[in-house]
N, C-alpha and C positions, 0 to 999 in steps of 0.2 A: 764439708758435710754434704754429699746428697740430700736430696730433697726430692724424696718421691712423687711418682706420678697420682694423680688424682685418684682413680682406681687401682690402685695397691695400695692405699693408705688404710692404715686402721687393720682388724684383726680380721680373717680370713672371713669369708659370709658364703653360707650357704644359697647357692640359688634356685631356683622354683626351674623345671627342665625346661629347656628350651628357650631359655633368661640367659643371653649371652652377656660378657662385660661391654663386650663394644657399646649396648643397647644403655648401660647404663651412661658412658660417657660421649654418645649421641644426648641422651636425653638433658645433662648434663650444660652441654654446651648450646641446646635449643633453649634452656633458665637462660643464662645467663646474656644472649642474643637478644632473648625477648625484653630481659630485665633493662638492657642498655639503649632497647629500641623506645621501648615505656619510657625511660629520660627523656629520649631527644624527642619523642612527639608531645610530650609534655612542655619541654620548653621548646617547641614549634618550629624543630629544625630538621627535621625528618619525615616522609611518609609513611606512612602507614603497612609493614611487610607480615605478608605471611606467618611467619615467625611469633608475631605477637599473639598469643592466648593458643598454643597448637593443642584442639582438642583432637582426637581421635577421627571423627563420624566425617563422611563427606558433608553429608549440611553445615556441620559448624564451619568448615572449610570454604565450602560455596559462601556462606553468608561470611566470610571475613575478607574472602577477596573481591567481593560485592564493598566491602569498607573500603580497601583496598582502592578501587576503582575509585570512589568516592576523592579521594585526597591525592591521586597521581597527576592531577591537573595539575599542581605544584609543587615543586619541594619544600614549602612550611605549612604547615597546619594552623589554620584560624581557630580562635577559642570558638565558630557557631561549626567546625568541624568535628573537636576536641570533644564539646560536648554531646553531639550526637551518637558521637563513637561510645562514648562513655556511660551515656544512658543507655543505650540497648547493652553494654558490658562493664558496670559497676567493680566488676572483679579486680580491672587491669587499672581504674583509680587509686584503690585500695595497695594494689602492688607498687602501686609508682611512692605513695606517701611511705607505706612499711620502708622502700628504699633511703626514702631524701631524711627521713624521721632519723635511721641507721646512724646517715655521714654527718648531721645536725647535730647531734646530742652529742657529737667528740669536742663543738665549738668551745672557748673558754667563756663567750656570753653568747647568749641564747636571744635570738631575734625576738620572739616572742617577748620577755624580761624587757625587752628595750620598750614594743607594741603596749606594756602592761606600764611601764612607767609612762608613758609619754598620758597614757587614756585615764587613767588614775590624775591627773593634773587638771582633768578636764572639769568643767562644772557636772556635778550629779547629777543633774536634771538632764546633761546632751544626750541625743541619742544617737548611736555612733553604728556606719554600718562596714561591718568587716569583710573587705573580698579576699577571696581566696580563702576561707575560715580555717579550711580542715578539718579538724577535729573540733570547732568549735572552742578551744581551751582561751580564748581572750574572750569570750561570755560568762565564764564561771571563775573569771575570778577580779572582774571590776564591777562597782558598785554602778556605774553607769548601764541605763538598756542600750544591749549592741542586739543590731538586728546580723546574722550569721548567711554569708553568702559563699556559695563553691560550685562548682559542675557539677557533682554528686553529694549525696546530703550525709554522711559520715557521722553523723551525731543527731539527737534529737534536734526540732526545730532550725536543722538548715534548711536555707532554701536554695536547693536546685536548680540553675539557673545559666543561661549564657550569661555569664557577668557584661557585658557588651548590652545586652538587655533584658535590663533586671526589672521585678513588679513592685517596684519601691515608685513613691510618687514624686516629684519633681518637685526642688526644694523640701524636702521633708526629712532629713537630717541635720545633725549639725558638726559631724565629723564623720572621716572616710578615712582608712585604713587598708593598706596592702604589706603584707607580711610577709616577703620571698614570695608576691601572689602575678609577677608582670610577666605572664605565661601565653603565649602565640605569636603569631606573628605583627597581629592586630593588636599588640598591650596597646596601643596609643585608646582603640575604641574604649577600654575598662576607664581609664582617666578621664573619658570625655562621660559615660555613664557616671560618673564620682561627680564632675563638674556639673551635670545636670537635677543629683539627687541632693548635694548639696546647698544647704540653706545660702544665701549673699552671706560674707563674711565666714563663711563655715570654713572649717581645719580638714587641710589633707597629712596624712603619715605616710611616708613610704621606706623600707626595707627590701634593699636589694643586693644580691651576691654582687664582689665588688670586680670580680674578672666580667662581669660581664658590660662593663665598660669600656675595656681594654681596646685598645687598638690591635695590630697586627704585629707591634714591636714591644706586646705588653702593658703599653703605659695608657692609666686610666682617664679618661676625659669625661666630665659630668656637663661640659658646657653643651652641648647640644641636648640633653636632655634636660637639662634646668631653661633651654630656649624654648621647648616646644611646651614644660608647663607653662612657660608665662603667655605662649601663645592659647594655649588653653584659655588664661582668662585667668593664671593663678600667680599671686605675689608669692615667689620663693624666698621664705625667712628663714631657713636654717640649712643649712648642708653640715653633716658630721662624718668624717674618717675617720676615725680615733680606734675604729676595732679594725681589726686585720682581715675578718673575717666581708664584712658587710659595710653598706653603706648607708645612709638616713638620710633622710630630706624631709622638712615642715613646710608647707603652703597655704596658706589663704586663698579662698577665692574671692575674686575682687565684689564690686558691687552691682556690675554689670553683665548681665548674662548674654553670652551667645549664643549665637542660633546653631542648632543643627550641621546646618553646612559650613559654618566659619569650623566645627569642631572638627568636620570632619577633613578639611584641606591642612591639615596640621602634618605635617612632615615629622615623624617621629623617629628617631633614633632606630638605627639596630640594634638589639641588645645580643649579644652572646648566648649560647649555649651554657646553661650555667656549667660551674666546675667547683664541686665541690671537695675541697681538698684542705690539709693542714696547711697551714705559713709560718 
């Protein structure tokens, strides 16, 4: 069976004069560029192209390759990048989650369900702060206060924030959660903001896609990133594989705090480009 081209599918359409088809499958193929470029500078492996947000007007143009310029200094983008980009264009956050939201909901368990059982076990009274929130959906539906953190604030009461450095005060939590949230280059600084907002003895959660562990031959290794929590200053109590899709890890933080700069000589893992896919 053929399988027709993109622009001959579907029932004849009339066009407005001087509306050629090319123009439809230019514009077409600029979605879908842009949509795959929003991935990868989300998960911090890409710069920042053209392509992304193409509005019409030379301004919006001058001002993106002004972005542009911003982030050619390297090939990964830092979350104090990610979010600068993202606050002056709200839009292109919104686009990246409608995406990851899309290839998520085919999973057979849902990150989140996992984020919801672990924080329901917790004592009522913790108050738990969520990076990466999104939509906020692990607020509304645990009995615990979670305070709600993202680059863009997507729901009432997030707070908007380079999660790297957040307006949360030091020790003033008593648990820390990231939910598919270890996004730039720099995930290692979100962890060390966790270890700083975190009460002594406070609970870390983590959920991460499990390819992006992967080596080059495929095969997943968690020990370098179970070395640099504990270099953080956090006892690793649980690591779970059991879903095909994702990976879990519980930590404690111990009863000693680091300084600043021990946090920051932490040698953290690369993580992969996520890949979201069936298995």
């Amino acid at each position: 069976m053929e399988i027709p081209d993109w622009e001959d599918a579907g029932p004849a359409i009339e066009y407005p004069a001087g509306f050629e088809v090319s123009d439809r499958k230019r514009k077409r193929k600029a979605h879908l560029k842009r949509e795959k470029e929003l991935r990868q500078l989300i998960a911090g492996t890409v710069e920042l192209s053209e392509a992304q947000g193409a509005k019409s007007s030379t301004t919006d143009r001058t001002e993106r390759k002004g972005k542009k310029a911003k982030l050619d200094s390297s090939k990964h983008s830092t979350a104090a990048d990610s979010f600068t980009l993202l606050e002056s264009d709200p839009a292109l956050f919104k686009e990246y989650h409608k995406g990851f939201q899309e290839q998520v909901k085919h999973w057979p368990v849902q990150p989140l369900d996992a984020a919801v059982a672990w924080v329901t076990k917790l004592p009522e009274a913790a108050r738990v702060a969520d990076f990466g929130c999104g939509e906020a959906q692990l607020a509304t539906r645990v009995g615990q206060a979670v305070v709600s953190l993202d680059l863009v604030a997507q729901a009432p009461h997030v707070l908007a924030c380079d999660m790297a450095h957040t307006p949360l005060e030091t020790e003033s939590v008593d648990a820390v959660v990231f939910c598919l949230a270890l996004m730039g280059t720099d995930y290692g600084a979100f962890i060390a903001e966790a270890a700083r907002v975190l009460k002594r003895k406070g609970r870390l959660w983590i959920a991460e896609v499990r390819s992006r562990f992967a080596d080059e031959r495929g095969q997943e290794d968690y020990a370098p990133f179970q070395a640099a929590l504990r270099g953080a200053g956090f006892a690793v109590t649980a690591q779970d594989t059991a879903n095909k899709m994702f990976v879990t890890f519980e930590a404690k933080k111990g009863g000693k705090a680091l300084s600043g700069d021990q946090l920051r000589d932490i040698a953290w893992p690369t993580l992969k480009a996520c890949q979201y896919k069936r298995r």
